[in-house]
C-alpha positions as CSV (number, residue, x, y, z in Angstrom):
1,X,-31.1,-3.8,-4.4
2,X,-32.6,-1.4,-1.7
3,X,-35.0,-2.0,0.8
4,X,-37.1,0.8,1.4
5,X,-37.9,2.2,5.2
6,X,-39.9,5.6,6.1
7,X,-37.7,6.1,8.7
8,X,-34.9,8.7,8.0
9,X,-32.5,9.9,9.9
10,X,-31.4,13.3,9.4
11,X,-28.3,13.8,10.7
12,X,-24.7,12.2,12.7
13,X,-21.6,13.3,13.3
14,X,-19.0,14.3,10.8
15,X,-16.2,11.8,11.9
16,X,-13.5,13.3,8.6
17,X,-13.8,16.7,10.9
18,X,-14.2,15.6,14.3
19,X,-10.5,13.3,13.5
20,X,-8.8,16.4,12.7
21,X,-9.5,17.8,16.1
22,X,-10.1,14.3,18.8
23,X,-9.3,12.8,20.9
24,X,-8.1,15.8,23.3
25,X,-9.0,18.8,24.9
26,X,-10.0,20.2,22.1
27,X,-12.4,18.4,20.8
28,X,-15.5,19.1,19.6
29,X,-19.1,17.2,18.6
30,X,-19.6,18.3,14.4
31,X,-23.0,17.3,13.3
32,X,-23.6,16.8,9.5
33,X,-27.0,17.2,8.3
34,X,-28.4,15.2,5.6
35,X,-28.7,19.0,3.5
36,X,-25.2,19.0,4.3
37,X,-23.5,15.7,3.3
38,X,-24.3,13.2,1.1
39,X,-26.4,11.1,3.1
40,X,-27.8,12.0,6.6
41,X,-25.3,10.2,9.1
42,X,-22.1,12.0,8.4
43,X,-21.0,10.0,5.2
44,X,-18.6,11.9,5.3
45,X,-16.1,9.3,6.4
46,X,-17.6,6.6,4.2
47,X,-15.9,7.3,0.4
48,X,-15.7,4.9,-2.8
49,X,-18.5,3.0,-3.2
50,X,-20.2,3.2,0.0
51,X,-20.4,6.6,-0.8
52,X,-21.9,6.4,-4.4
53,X,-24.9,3.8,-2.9
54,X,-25.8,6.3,-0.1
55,X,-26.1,8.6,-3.2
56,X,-28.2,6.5,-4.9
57,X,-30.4,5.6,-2.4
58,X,-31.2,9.1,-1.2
59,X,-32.1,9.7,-5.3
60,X,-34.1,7.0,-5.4
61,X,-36.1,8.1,-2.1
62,X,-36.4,11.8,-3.6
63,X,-37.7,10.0,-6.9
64,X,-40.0,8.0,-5.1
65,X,-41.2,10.7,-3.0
66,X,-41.7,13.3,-6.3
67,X,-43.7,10.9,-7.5
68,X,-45.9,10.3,-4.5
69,X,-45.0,7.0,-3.8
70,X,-42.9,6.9,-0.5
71,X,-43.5,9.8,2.3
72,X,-40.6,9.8,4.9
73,X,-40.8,9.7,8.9
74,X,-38.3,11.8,9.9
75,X,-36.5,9.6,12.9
76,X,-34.6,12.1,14.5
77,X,-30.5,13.3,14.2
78,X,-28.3,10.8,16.3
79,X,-29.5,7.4,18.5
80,X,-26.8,8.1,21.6
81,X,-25.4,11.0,24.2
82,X,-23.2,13.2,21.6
83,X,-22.2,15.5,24.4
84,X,-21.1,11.9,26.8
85,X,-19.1,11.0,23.6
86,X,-17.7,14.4,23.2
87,X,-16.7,14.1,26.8
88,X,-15.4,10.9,26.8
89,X,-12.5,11.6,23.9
90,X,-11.8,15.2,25.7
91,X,-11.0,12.8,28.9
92,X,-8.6,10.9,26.5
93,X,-11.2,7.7,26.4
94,X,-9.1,4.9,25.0
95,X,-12.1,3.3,23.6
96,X,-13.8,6.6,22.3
97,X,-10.8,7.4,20.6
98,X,-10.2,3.6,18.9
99,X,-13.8,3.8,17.8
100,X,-13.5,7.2,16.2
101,X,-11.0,6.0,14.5
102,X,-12.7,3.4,13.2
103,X,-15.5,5.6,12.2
104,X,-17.7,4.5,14.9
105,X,-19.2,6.2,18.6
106,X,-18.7,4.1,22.1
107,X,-16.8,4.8,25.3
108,X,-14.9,3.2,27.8
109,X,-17.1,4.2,30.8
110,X,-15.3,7.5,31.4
111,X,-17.3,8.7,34.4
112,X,-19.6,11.5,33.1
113,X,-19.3,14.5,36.1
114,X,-20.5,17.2,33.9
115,X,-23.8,17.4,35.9
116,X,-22.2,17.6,39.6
């Protein structure tokens, strides 16, 4: 069963990619956009049948939307601070790093100086 919203969200980060490279120095914020990945909030990282419902879904709102029924509000690409987040695992955030991991975004409150 799906329950249908107008709100989509376009895009999210790419957690498979950002793994191979974070926490550390190094690191770097990949977006995936919903043209990109198969659903538009970085599914990448989802796999099995998480995966295959995303997939599903997103034919079942083009159907809907070929046949007039459903027209989308597009909600924007991610709901938090991308570049905080991306700061936080270059600061070797214990948190950030646990959560990415886990296929998630939060910090521990690493102190954000970028802006002076």
């Amino acid at each position: 069963a799906f329950v249908l919203s107008p709100f989509v969200v376009v895009g999210g980060p790419n957690i498979t990619e950002m793994r191979k490279k974070c926490p550390g120095i190094n690191c770097s914020y990949v977006e995936v956009l919903s043209d990109q990945g198969v659903n538009n909030a970085g599914a990448a990282i989802m796999g099995g049948l998480q995966e295959q419902a995303i997939i599903d879904m997103n034919n079942l709102y083009k159907q809907l939307h070929d046949e007039g029924l459903w027209f989308p509000e597009f909600h924007g690409r991610s709901h938090f601070d991308w570049k905080a987040w991306e700061y936080a695992l270059r600061q070797d955030d214990k948190l950030a790093a646990w959560c990415l991991r886990h296929g998630m975004v939060c910090t521990g409150g690493v102190p954000d100086n970028r802006h002076g």
